[in-house]
Each structure stands twice: as structure tokens, then as C-alpha cells.
C-alpha positions in Angstrom: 0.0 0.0 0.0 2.9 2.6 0.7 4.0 1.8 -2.9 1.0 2.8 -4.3 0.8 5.8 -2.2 4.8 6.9 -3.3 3.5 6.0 -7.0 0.1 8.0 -6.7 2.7 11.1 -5.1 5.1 10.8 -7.9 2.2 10.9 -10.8 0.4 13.8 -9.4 3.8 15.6 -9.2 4.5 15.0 -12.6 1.8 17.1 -13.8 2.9 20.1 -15.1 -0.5 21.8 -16.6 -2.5 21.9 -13.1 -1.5 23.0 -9.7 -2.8 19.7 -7.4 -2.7 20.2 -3.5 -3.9 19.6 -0.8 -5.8 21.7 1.9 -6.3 21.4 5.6 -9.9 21.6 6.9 -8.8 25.3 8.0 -7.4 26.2 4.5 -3.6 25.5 5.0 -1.7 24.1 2.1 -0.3 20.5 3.2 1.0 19.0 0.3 2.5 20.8 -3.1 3.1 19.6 -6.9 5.3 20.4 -9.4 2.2 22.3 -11.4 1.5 24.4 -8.7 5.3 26.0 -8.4 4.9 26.7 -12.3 1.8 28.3 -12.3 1.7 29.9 -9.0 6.0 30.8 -8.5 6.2 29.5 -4.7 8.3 26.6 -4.0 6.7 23.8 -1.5 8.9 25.0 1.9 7.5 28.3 1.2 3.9 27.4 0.9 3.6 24.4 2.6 1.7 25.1 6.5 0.4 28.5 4.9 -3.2 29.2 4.2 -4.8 29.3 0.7 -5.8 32.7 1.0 -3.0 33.6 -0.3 -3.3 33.3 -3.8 -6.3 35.5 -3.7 -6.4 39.5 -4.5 -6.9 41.8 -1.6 -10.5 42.5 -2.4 -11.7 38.5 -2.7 -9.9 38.4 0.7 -11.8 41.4 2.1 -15.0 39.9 0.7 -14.5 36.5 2.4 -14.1 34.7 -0.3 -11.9 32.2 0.2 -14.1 30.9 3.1 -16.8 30.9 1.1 -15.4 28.7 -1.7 -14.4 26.0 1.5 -18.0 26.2 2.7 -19.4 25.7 -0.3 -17.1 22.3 -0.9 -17.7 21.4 2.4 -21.5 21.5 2.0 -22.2 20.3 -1.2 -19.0 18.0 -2.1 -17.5 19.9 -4.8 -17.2 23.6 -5.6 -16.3 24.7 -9.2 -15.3 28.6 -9.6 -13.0 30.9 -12.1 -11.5 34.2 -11.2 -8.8 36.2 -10.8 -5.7 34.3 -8.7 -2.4 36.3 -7.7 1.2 34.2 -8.3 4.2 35.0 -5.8 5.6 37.4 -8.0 2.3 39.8 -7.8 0.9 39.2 -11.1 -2.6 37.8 -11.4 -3.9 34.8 -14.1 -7.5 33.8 -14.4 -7.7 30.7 -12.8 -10.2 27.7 -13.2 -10.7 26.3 -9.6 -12.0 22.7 -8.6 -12.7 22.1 -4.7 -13.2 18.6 -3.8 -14.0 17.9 0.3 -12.0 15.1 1.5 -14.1 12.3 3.8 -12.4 9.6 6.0 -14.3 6.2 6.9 -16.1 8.5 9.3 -17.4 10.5 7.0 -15.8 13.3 8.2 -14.4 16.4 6.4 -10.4 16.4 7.2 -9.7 17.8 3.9 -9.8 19.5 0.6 -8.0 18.7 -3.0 -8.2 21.5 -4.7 -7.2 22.1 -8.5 -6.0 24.8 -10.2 -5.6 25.2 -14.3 -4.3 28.5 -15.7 -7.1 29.5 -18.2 -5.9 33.6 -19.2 -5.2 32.4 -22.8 -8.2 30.7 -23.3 -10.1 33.6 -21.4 -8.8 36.2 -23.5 -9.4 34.6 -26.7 -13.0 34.1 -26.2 -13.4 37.9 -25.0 -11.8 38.4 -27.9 -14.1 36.7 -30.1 -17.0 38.3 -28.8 -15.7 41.4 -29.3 -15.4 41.3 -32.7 -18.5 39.2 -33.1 -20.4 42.0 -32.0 -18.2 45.1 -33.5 -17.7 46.6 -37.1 -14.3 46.5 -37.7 -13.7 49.8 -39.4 -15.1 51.8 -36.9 -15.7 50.5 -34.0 -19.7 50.9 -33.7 -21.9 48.0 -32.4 -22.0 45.6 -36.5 -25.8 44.6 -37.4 -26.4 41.9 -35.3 -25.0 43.4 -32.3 -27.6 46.4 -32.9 -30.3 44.0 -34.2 -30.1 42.0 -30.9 -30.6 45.1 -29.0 -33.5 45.9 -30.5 -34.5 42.6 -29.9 -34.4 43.2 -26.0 -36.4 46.3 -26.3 -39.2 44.9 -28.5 -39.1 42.0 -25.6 -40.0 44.6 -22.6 -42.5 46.0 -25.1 -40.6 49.7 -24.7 -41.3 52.1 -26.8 -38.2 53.5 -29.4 -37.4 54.5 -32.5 -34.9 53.5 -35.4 -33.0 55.9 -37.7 -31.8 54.4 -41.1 -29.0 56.8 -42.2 -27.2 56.4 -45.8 -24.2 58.6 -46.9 -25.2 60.4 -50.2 -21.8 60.7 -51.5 -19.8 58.2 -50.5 -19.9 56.4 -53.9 -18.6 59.4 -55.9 -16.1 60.1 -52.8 -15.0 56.2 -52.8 -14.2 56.5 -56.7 -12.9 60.2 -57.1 -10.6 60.1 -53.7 -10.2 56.7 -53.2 -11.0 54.4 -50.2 -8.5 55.2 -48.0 -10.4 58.6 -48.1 -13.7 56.6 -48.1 -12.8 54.7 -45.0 -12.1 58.2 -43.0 -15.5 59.1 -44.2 -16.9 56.1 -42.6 -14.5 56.7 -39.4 -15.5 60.3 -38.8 -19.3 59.6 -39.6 -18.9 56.8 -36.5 -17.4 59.6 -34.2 -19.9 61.8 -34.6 -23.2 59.2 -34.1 -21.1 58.6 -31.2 -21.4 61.8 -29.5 -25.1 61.1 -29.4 -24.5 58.0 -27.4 -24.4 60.6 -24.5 -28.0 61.7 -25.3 -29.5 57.9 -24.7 -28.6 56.9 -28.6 -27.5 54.1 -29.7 -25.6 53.3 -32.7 -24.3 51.4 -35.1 -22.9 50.3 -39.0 -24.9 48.1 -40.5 -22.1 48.1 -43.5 -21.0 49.3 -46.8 -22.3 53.9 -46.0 -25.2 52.7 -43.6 -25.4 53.2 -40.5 -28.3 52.8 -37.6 -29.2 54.9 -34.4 -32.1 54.2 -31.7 -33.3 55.5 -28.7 -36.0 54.4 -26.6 -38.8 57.0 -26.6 -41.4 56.4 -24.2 -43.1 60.2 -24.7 -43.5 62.5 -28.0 -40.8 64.9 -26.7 -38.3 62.0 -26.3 -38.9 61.3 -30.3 -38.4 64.8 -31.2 -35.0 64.4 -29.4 -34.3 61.5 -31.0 -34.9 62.7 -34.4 -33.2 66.3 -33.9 -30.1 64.3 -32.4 -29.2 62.3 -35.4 -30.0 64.7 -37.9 -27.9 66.7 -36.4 -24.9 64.4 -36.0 -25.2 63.7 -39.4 -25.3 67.6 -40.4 -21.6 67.8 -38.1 -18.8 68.3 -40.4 -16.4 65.5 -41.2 -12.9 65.6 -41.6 -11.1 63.3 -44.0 -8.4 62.9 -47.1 -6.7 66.7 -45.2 -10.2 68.5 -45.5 -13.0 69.6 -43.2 -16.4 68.9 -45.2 -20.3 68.0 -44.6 -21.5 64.9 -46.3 -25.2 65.2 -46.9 -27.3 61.7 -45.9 -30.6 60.6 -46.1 -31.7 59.4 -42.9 -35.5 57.4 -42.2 -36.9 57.0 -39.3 -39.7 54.3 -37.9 -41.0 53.9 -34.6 -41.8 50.8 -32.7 -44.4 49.5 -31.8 -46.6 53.0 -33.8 -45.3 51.9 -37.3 -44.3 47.7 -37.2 -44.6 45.7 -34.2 -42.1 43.4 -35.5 -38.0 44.4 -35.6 -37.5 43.7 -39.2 -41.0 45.3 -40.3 -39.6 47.9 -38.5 -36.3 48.3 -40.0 -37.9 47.8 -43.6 -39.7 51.0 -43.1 -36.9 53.2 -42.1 -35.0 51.7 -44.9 -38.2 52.9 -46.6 -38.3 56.3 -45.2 -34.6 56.6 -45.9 -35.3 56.0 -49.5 -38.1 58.7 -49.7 -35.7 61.0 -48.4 -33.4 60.5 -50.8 -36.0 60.3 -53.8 -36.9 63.8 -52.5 -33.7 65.2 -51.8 -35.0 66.1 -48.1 -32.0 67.9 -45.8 -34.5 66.5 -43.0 -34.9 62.8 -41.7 -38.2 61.9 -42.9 -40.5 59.4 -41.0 -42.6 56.3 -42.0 -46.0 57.0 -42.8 -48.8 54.6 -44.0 -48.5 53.4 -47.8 -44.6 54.1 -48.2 -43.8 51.1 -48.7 -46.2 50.8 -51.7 -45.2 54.1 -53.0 -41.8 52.8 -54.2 -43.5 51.4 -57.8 -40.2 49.5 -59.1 -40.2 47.3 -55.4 -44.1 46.5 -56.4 -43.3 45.7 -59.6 -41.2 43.3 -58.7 -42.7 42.2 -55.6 -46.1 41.0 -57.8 -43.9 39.1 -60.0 -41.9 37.3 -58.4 -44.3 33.9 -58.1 -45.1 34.5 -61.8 -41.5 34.6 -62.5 -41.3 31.2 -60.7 -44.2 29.5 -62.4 -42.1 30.6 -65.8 -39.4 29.8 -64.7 -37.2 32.9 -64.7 -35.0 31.7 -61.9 -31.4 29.6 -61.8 -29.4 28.6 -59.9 -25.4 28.4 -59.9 -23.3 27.1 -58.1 -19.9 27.8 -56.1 -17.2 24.9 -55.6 -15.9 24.2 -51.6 -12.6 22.9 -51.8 -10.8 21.1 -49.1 -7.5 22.8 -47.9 -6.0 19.1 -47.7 -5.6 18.2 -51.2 -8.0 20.8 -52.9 -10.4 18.6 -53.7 -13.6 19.9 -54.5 -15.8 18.6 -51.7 -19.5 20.8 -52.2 -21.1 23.5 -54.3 -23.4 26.4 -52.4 -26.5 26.8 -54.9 -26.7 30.9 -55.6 -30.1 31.6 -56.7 -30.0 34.3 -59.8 -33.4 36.1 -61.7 -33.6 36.3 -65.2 -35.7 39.2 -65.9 -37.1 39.4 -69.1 -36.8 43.6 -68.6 -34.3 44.2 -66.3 -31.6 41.3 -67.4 -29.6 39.6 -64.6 -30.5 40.6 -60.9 -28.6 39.2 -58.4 -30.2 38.6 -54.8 -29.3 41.8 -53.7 -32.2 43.2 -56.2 -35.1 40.5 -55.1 -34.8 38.8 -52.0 -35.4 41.5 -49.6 -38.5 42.0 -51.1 -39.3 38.5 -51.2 -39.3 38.5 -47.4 -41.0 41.6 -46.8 -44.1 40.3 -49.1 -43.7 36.7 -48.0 -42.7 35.0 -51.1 -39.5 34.1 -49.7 -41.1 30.8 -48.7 -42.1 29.7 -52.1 -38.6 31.1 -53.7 -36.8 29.1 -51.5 -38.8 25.7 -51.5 -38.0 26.4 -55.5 -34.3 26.9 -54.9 -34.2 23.9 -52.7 -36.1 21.4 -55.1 -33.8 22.3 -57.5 -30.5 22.2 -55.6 -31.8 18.5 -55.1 -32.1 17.5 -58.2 -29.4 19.1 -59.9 -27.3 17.3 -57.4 -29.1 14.1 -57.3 -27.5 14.4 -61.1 -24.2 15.1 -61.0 -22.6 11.2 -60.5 -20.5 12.2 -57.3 -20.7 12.3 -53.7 -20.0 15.8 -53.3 -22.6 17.9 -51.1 -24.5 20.7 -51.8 -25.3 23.8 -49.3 -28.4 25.6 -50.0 -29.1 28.8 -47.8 -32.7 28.8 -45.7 -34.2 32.4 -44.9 -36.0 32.8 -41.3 -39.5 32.7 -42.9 -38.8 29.0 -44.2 -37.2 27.7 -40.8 -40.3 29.5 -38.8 -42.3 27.6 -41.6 -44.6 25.1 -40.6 -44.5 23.0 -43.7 -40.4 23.7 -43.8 -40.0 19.7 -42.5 -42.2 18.4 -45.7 -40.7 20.8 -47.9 -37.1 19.1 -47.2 -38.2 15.6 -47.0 -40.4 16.4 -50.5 -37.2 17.7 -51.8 -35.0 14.9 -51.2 -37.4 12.1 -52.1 -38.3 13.5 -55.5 -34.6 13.7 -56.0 -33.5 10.4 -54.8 -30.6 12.9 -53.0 -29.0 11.0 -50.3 -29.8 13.8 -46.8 -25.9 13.9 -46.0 -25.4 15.6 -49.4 -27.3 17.9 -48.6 -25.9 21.2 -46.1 -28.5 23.9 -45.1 -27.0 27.1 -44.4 -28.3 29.4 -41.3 -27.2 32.7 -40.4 -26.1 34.0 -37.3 -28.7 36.5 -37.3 -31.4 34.1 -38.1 -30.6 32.2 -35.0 -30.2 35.3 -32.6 -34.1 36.2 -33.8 -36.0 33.0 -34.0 -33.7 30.3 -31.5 -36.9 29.1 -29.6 -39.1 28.4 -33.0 -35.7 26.5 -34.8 -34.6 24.2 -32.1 -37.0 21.3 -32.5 -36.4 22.1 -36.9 -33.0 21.4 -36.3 -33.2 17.9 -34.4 -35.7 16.9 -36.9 -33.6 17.9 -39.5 -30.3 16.2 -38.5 -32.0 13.0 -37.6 -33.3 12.8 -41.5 -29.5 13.0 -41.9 -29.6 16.3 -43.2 -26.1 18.8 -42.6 -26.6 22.1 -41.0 -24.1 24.8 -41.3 -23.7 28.1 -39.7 -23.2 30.9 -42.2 -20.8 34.2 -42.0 -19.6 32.9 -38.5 -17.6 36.1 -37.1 -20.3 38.6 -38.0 -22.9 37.6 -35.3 -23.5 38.9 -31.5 -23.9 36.0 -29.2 -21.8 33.6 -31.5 -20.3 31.0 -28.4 -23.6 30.8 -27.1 -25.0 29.7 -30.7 -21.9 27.5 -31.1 -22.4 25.5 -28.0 -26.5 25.5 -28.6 -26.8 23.7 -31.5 -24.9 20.9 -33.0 -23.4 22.3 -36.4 -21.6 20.2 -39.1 -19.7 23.2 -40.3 -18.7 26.3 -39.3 -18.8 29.1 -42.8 -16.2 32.1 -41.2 -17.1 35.3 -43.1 -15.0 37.0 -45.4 -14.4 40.3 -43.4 -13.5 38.3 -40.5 -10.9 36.3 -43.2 -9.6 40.2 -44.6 -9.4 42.1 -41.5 -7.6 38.8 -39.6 -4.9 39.4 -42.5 -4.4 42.8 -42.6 -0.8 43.8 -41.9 -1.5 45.7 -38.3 -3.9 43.1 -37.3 -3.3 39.6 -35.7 -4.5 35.9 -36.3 -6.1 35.5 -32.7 -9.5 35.7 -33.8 -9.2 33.4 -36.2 -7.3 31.2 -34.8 -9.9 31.1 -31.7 -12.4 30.5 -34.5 -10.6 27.3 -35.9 -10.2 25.9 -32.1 -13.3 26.7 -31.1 -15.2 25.0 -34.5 -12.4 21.9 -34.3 -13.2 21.6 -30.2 -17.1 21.2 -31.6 -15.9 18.6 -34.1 -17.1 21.3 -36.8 -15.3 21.7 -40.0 -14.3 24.9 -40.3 -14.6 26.7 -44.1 -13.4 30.5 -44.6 -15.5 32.3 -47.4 -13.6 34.8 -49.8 -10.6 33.1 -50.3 -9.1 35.5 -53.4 -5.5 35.1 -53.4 -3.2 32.0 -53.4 -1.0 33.6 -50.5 -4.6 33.8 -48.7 -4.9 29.7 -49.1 -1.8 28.8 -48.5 -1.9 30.7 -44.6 -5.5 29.4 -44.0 -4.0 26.0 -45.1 -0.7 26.5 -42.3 -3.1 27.5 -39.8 -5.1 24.7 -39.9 -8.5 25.4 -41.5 -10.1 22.6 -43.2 -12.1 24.3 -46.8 -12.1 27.2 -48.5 -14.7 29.0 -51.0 -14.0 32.1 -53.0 -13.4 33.2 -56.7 -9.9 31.9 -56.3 -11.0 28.3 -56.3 -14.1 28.5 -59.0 -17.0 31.9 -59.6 -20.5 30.7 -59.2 -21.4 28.7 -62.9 -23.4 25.4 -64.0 -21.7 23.3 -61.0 -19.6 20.0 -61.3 -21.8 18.8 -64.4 -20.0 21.7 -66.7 -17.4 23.9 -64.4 -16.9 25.8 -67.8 -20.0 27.7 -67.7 -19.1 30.1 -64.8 -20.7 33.2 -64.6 -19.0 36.6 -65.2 -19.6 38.6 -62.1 -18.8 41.8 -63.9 -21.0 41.3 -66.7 -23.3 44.0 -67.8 -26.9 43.8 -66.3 -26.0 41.8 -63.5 -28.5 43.9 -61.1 -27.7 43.9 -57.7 -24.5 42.5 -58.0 -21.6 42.0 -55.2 -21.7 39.5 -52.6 -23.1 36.3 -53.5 -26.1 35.8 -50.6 -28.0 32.8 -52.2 -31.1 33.4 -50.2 -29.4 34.5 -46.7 -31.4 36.9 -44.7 -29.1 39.0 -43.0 -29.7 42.2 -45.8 -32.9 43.2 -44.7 -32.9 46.2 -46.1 -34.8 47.1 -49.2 -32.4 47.1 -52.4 -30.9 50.1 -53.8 -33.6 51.9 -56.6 
């Protein structure tokens, strides 16, 4: 028995990653491993017979603690904790603590193990992913779903407020005259000046590209009026940027809640809306949503009432865009991009129909269409390659969504783990409750689910560890700011771990450049998809046929959304 004591001595001594010891029922340090000299600096004959207080700042000490934490193991067994622990040499780390009570035959406490693991790293990587998870790079403001979720909380304690959409005139001309160095000082010195407002109760944020956001809750008419005087007049501040001191005109709409849409994209449609009116008119003023604006724009309604027509005849395609693996560059999926020929107005990209589709609810029938055919195009191409099709929020809230997929896949003969459905971020954050039971149905037909533009979202850990994703999409800006000269790879980095520790496989979007592919392959990453490995075209059956994403009359062009949701703002006019 002594022998297996020595051994047991010698094997927790060996550990060098946690600091094992023993406590006294009073709290004194009795025994000492080689872990706990590396993370905490004392050696055992200065430790030993002194209490564990020690290693706690003077204000956990003053609170009590370290008494509380032995209480707590002494009552209940086992007391698990992180916080702040202070090392000999009078730095601090963030430590992950384990308190197990020690019995005898008796029953009786005489003891405490207690377990210590260094964690700062860790710590600071995650803080670091929710930071920019929830922040626009460029500028600093809160990024769309960050502000989006906000929102959300107010609509949820039924407060009263109201939303400014604000769009920057000039900055197209300014972008192409002066360049976008000069563009992104624009952008910069616009986000100062919103923020001044903060002070007043506003809050803001960029929503990307020139558009920004404000809101305020407004529970009077006065409180409105302030509101609407305070980011007009931001807006009205002059900028400086490219050596001169200038004012940038901008349209600005403004919608209240729960007066003009009781619901927070309804809401933010008609801002959008009353942005656009102000800039139709040429108004200095922010104008607000009234009744019938939406109608009033008559190229949105025109395209609006066609767009289950254009179904029926067939007016949609869909390309496709390879996924390549990292490991051998093997072409392992295709996302299905969903494109509108119009017989008028040409080529129009999803930025030109599907934010209309969702705000007059066709968005269901376009993407059962876009889904059917996904199916069968790749129940047709003689490999086992997947394909990802994206699902808006009105199709996963749908009640007829389940049928729709199983309807697809039948009538296809596709095998379900071919087949990847593609969620945003933001879709989660708004409807969690309503897709939880949708995605354990889903999976157990064997269908893949994959989060899209991972990076860009607010509350992305807590999605991460809620649901059980196949693959993790990491969004292009994430990708380009990550490798900007002045930036570090932290972020993604955490992103890869954190996917990999979820047994997700982890695909970056945007990939461009070969020096781009050949870091994201070093660090680790498992697939890439971007015009440097294949442009949307015909898919695996004629890779030939890409489609030119400069080509004239391709409406609406730019990023490739398939039928994501996260735009829901109306298209440019």
C-alpha cells in the first residue's frame, strides 16, 4: 500500500499543466506539486503550512471569499469557480478552480483537494471573439447583429423606441474620385460623430458598406423629437477626412416601434423605406414612415407581384460555387446561388429581389423552388460531393419547412448527408426558440446544417455550443481584417479551435489570393470558398460555364447571398 501511495505522489507531481494540493480543513496548504510552483511561483517549503488565501487578490480576501469557496465544498462536495488568482511574483492569471472535500471512513471532512488550471489564454481569446463578433471593424460601432439583438431586447420589454436608417449620399462618388482610403475616414469620422449622441441615450451602429443605424427608446412625443433632432444633427456635423473639413449630406429614415411595425425587421424595412423617400426627394430633414410608403416605391411593387409568376415561368437559376478542401484541394461541395432572369431588367442578383421576397412573403415559395432544385441538380451530377443551400427565417419558422425538405429529397433520390443547409447567425439570434425542435428533426433525417458568416454575429459561443453544427462558414471580413498587416490571427485562430473543439469543420468564405490559401491552409482550416478556387457557374456537371460577375446587367451585384437573410434592407432603386 505505501508503494502505491509513493506512486500515486510521484504521478500527481509529474503534472505540469495543473497545480494539485492539498488543503487542511482550516485552508492550510499540506501538500505541493510540481504544477503548482509553475503556475503559482512558490516553491513547496514556502507554501507548505500556509493558508490558501494567499493566492487570492486583496478585495476577494476582504469579501470573504476564500471561506466561502471551502463552505461551499464542504457543503455540497464539490465547488467549481473561475477568477482572478495572484502568483508570488504579484501578477494575477485567471484561474479555473476545482474544490473537492475530502471524507475519512467517518465520513468526516479532514480535507480539501483543490485544482487549479491556468485558463488567461483561453479567457482572453474568447473575450476576444465576442468582441469582434459584435463590433464593425472599421469603426468601432456595435455591426448589425450586435444592434439588431438590442433591438430585440427592447421589442421584448415592449418599450417604446425608434430606429433611424441613415445612408451617406456621396460616399460612392467620394470612394471612386478620392479613393477608399479617403472613403474609410469618411466612414470613421461619420462613427465619431453618431457617437457623440450616445451621450443623449442613442445608440448606434454600422450596419455596412455607408449605412449606419441609431435608436433610442422613446417612451413620450418629446423624447422622439430628441431622438430625431439628435441624429440629424450628427449627421449635419462636419467630417474631416483625405486633409479636409467637409459635410457629407445623408438621407436618414426614421420608424417607430411599436406606432409603425410591431415586429424588428417590419420595423427596419420601413426606415429603410423612409430613408429612400428621403433620398428620392432630396430632403435635408430625416423623414419618418407613414402609411402606404412602402407601396409608393412602384419599381419594389413591380417586382414584388412578379416574383411567383416569374417562378411559375421559370425565370429563376441557380449556380453554383465549388468548396474545396485545404488538404488536397479537392472539391468537396457546391453552395446553390439563386439568380433572376428578368425578361426587362436582365440579370438581378439577390441583392435586387430577395429582400422583397421576405418583406411580401414569397420568400417561402422562392426558397422551396431553390431547394427542389438544388436537389435534383445534385441528385444528377454522379459524385458524392454535397450541396449547401441557404434557408431564410420565414422558411425555418415555416410550418411546412420539414415536408418541404423531405419532399425535396425524395423527389430527387438525394442521399440527406449531401445535402448542407446554411443558417445565419442573425437568423438564429431572432427565431432560436421556434428552430430548435427544426434542427433535431432535420439532423435526424440526416440532413447537414451549417452556420453561415460565422464572425459577424453577437452572441456567437452561445449559438456554437446551442446547436450541433456540421460546419462552421467564417465570413469574409473576419478572413480580410484577420490578415491585414497591423492586425493579428487570434481571432481566427480562436475560431478554428473553437469549431475543431465542436468537431465542426471549419470553411473560410472569400478566399481570393493564393498567399490567402496557403496561410489558411498552415493554420489549420479545413475548406475554403471564394473566386480563387471556382466563380458561381453550371456546377460540377459543366465547371466551364461560370458566370462573369462583372458582366453587364447583372443587377444587384456584389456579394453572393444565395437566399441568406441577414440584408434586410430594401435594395438600392
Amino acid at each position: 500500500m505505501d508503494g502505491e501511495a509513493e506512486m500515486f505522489r510521484y504521478l500527481v507531481d509529474a503534472v505540469q499543466d495543473y497545480s494539485i494540493y492539498l488543503l487542511s480543513p482550516g485552508g492550510l496548504v499540506t501538500t505541493w506539486n510540481s504544477g503548482a510552483e509553475r503556475i503559482k511561483g512558490y516553491r513547496r517549503d514556502e507554501i507548505v503550512g500556509k493558508s490558501f488565501e494567499t493566492f487570492f487578490t486583496g478585495e476577494d480576501r476582504a469579501d470573504g471569499l476564500p471561506a466561502r469557496i471551502l463552505a461551499s465544498a464542504n457543503r455540497d462536495g464539490r465547488m467549481e469557480t473561475e477568477g482572478w488568482r495572484v502568483r508570488k511574483d504579484g501578477s494575477q492569471f485567471w484561474a479555473h478552480v476545482t474544490v473537492n472535500a475530502v471524507r475519512n471512513d467517518r465520513d468526516v471532512v479532514i480535507g480539501f483537494a483543490k485544482i487549479t488550471r491556468d485558463v488567461t489564454v483561453a479567457r482572453e481569446a474568447s473575450n476576444a471573439l465576442r468582441r469582434a463578433a459584435s463590433t464593425d471593424p472599421l469603426t468601432g460601432m456595435w455591426n448589425r447583429s450586435a444592434f439588431l439583438s438590442e433591438l430585440a431586447q427592447w421589442s421584448a420589454d415592449a418599450a417604446p423606441f425608434a430606429v433611424a436608417i441613415i445612408d451617406l449620399n456621396d460616399f460612392k462618388r467620394i470612394n471612386d474620385t478620392l479613393g477608399h482610403a479617403a472613403g474609410d475616414e469618411l466612414l470613421r469620422a461619420t462613427a465619431e460623430n453618431l457617437h457623440r449622441r450616445e451621450e443623449l441615450g442613442i445608440v448606434t451602429a454600422r450596419l455596412g458598406g455607408d449605412e449606419f443605424a441609431a435608436a433610442a427608446l422613446t417612451p413620450d412625443p418629446q423624447s422622439v423629437e430628441d431622438f430625431v433632432d439628435g441624429v440629424t444633427d450628427a449627421m449635419r456635423a462636419p467630417v474631416r477626412f483625405h486633409e479636409k473639413t467637409r459635410t457629407v449630406p445623408a438621407s436618414i429614415g426614421i420608424a417607430r416601434f411599436p406606432a409603425d411595425a410591431s415586429d424588428i425587421s417590419e420595423l427596419l424595412v420601413r426606415a429603410d423605406a423612409a430613408m429612400y423617400d428621403a433620398k428620392e426627394r432630396g430632403a435635408d430633414d430625416a423623414m419618418r414612415y407613414r402609411e402606404g410608403l412602402l407601396e409608393h416605391s412602384a419599381s419594389r411593387r413591380f417586382l414584388g407581384r412578379q416574383i411567383v409568376g416569374a417562378i411559375a415561368r421559370d425565370e429563376f437559376t441557380v449556380l453554383y460555387q465549388p468548396q474545396s478542401s485545404l488538404k488536397d484541394a479537392a472539391v468537396v461541395g457546391w453552395e446553390a446561388l439563386v439568380r433572376w432572369r428578368h425578361p426587362i431588367l436582365g440579370l438581378l442578383h439577390p441583392g435586387g429581389f430577395i429582400s422583397i421576397a421576405e418583406a411580401n412573403g414569397t420568400i417561402v415559395q422562392l426558397g422551396e423552388w431553390v431547394l427542389r432544385r438544388a436537389c435534383r441538380d445534385a441528385a444528377g451530377w454522379g459524385n458524392s460531393s454535397r450541396v449547401a443551400v441557404n434557408v431564410s427565417a420565414a422558411q425555418l419558422t415555416d410550418d411546412e419547412f420539414l415536408g418541404s425538405v423531405t419532399r425535396a429529397l425524395e423527389e430527387s433520390g438525394l442521399e440527406p448527408g449531401r445535402l448542407e443547409l446554411e443558417i445565419t447567425e442573425s437568423t438564429l439570434i431572432s427565431h432560436r426558440k421556434e428552430v430548435v425542435s427544426t434542427f433535431e428533426e432535420l439532423q435526424r433525417l440526416g440532413v447537414l446544417i451549417a452556420l453561415d458568416d460565422f464572425g459577424t454575429g453577437f452572441s456567437s459561443l452561445d449559438t456554437l455550443l446551442s446547436f450541433g453544427f456540421d460546419r462552421v462558414k467564417i465570413d469574409r471580413s473576419v478572413l480580410y481584417e484577420s490578415l491585414q498587416p497591423s492586425r493579428t490571427r487570434d481571432v481566427l485562430r480562436a475560431i478554428l479551435a473553437l469549431g475543431h473543439a465542436l468537431t465542426a469543420t471549419v470553411l473560410v468564405e472569400g478566399v481570393e489570393t493564393e498567399q490567402q490559401r496557403e496561410i489558411l491552409k498552415l493554420e489549420g482550416f479545413d475548406e475554403i470558398q471564394g473566386f480563387l478556387t471556382g466563380r458561381p457557374g453550371a456546377g460540377p456537371s459543366d465547371p466551364s460555364q461560370s458566370e462573369d460577375a462583372d458582366a453587364p446587367g447583372a443587377q444587384g451585384a456584389g456579394r453572393d447571398t444565395g437566399l441568406e437573410t441577414g440584408q434586410i434592407l430594401l435594395p438600392r432603386p
